[in-house]
C-alpha positions in Angstrom: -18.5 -6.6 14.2 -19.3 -4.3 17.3 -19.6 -0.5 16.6 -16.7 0.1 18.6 -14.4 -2.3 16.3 -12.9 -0.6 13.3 -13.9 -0.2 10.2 -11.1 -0.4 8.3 -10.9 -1.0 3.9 -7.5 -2.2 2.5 -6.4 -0.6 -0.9 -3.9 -2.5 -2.6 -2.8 -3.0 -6.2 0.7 -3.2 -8.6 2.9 -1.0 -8.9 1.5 1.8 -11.0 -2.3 1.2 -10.5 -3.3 3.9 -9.2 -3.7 3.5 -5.7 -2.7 6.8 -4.5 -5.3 8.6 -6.7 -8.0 6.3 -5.5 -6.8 7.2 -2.0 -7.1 11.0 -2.5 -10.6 10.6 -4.2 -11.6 8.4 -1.3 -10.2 11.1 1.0 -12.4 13.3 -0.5 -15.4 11.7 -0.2 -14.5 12.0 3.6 -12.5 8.9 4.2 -9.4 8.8 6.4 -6.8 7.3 4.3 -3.7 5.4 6.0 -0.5 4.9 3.5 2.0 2.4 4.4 4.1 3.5 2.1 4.5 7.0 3.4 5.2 5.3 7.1 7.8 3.1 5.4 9.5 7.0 4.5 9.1 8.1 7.7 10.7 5.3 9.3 13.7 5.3 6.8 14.4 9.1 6.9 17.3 9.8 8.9 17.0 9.6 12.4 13.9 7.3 11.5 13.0 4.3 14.1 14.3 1.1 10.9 17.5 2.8 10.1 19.5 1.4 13.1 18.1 -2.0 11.9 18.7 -1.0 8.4 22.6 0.0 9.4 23.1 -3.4 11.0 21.4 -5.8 8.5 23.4 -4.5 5.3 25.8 -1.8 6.3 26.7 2.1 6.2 26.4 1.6 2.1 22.8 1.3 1.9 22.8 4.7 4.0 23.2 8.4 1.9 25.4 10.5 3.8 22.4 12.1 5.1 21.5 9.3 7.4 18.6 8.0 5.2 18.1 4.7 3.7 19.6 5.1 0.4 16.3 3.8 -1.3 17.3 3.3 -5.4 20.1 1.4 -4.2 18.1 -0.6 -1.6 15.7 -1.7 -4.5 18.0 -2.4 -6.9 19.3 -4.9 -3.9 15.8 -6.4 -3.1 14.7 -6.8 -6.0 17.7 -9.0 -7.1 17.8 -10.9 -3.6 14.8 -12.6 -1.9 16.6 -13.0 1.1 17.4 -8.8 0.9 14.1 -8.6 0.2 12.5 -10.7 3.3 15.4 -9.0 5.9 14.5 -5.7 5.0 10.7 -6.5 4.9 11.3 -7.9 8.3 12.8 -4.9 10.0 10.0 -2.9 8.4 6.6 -4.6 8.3 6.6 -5.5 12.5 6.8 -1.5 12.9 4.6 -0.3 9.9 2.0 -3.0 11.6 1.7 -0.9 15.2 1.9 2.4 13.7 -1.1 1.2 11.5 -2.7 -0.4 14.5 -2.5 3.1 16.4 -3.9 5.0 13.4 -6.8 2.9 12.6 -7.6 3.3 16.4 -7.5 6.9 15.9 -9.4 7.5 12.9 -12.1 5.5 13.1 -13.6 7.9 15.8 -13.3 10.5 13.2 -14.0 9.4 10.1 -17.3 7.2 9.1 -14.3 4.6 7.4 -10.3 3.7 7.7 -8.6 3.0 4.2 -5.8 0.8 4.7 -3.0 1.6 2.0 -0.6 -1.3 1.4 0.8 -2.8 -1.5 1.7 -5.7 0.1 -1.5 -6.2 1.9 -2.2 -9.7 0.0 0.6 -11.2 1.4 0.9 -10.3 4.8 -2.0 -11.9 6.8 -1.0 -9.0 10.1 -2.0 -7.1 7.6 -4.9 -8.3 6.2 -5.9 -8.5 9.9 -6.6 -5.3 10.3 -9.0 -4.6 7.5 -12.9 -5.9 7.1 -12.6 -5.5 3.1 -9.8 -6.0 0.6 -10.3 -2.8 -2.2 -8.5 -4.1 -5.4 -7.2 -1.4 -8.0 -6.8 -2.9 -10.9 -5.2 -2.2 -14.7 -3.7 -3.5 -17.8 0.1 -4.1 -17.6 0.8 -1.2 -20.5 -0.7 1.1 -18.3 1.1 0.2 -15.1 4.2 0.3 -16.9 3.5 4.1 -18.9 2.2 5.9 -15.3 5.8 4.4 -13.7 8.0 5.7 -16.3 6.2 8.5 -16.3 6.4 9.3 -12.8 9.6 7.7 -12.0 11.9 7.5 -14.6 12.3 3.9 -14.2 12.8 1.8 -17.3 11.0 -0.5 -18.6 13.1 -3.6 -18.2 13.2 -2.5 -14.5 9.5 -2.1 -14.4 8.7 -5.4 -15.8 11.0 -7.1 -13.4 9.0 -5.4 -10.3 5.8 -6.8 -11.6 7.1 -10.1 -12.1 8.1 -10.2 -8.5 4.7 -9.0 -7.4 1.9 -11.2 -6.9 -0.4 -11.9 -10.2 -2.9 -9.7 -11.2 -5.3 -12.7 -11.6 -4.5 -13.9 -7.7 -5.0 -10.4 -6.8 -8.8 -10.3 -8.5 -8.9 -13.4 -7.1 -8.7 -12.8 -3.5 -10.0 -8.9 -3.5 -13.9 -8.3 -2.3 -13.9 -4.9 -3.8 -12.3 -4.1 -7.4 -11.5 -0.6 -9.0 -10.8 -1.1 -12.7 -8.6 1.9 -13.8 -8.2 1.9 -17.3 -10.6 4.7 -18.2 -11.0 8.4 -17.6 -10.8 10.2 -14.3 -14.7 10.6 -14.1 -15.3 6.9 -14.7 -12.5 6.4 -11.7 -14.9 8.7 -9.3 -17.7 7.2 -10.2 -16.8 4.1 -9.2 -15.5 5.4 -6.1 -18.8 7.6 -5.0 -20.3 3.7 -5.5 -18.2 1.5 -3.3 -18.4 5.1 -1.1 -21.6 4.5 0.0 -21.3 1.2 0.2 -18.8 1.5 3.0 -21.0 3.7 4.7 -23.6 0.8 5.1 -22.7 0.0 8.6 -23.8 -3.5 7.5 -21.1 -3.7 4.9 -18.4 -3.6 6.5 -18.4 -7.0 7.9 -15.5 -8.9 9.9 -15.2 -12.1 7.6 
């Protein structure tokens, strides 16, 4: 990798992990942090670049009156239909990719590291294009499923069924080159952070594979 090429880390995990805490504290430590999930919003609000392509693929009922993708009924859709699931990741993922793309481009100048956000970057190799390192955060089931209800009010049933659609925690660990086990206390989760930290600042370390 030149010193002109990104350097770029993708964060993924289940649902419930704790991958938006790790992002903060990796913020923190000086890190610019990318999150596909808020581009995902931004592209769904109303007026937002997917909803034309949302309206078209399944309707004016998956809309709130508002204009914005009606999003507890569009899960409750995907998650009981692959082929909902694939057309709406289809509309979304080719436009979360660019606006990615441009970010990385302008961060890297202004941070010593990029961290790529995306729950789904496993399974999408555009994604895992991008990124030099695959950062894992990792945790018991119980836990993913108590920080969901906790912050969402989803039930547990419905929480179980998400992570059976996701991919296996074992795959995951698998495949990841970096792992963040967050079972423990919040000073055990920096600490591990301030380690892979200045690992990533090891311009040797971040290699293209």
């Amino acid at each position: 990798m030149s010193l002109h090429e990104p350097r770029c880390v993708g964060l993924t995990g289940g649902i419930g992990c704790g991958k938006s805490t790790v992002a903060r504290l990796f913020e923190a430590q000086g890190a610019r942090i990318i999150d596909t999930d808020a581009i995902a919003h931004q592209l769904t609000q109303p007026g937002g670049l997917a909803i034309a392509a949302i309206l078209a693929g399944f309707g004016a009922d998956y809309l709130t009156p508002e204009g914005a993708m009606d999003r507890n009924k569009m899960r409750r859709r995907v998650f009981a239909d692959r082929d909902a699931k694939s057309k709406l990741e289809n509309i979304l993922h080719p436009m979360i990719l660019e606006i990615s793309k441009i970010h990385i481009n302008q961060y890297v100048t202004l941070s010593p590291y990029v961290i790529l956000m995306a729950p789904l970057l496993l399974e999408c190799p555009d994604f895992l294009k991008l990124v030099q390192r695959v950062l894992l955060v990792n945790c018991t089931e119980q836990h993913q499923i108590s920080r969901v209800m906790q912050r969402s009010g989803i039930d547990e049933s419905q929480i179980r069924a998400i992570i059976a659609l996701q991919m296996p925690a074992t795959e995951r660990l698998a495949r990841a080159d970096d792992i963040i086990q967050n079972d423990g206390t919040i000073d055990d989760l920096e600490n591990q952070i301030s380690s892979l930290h200045q690992h990533y600042l090891n311009n040797n370390y971040l290699t293209a594979s």
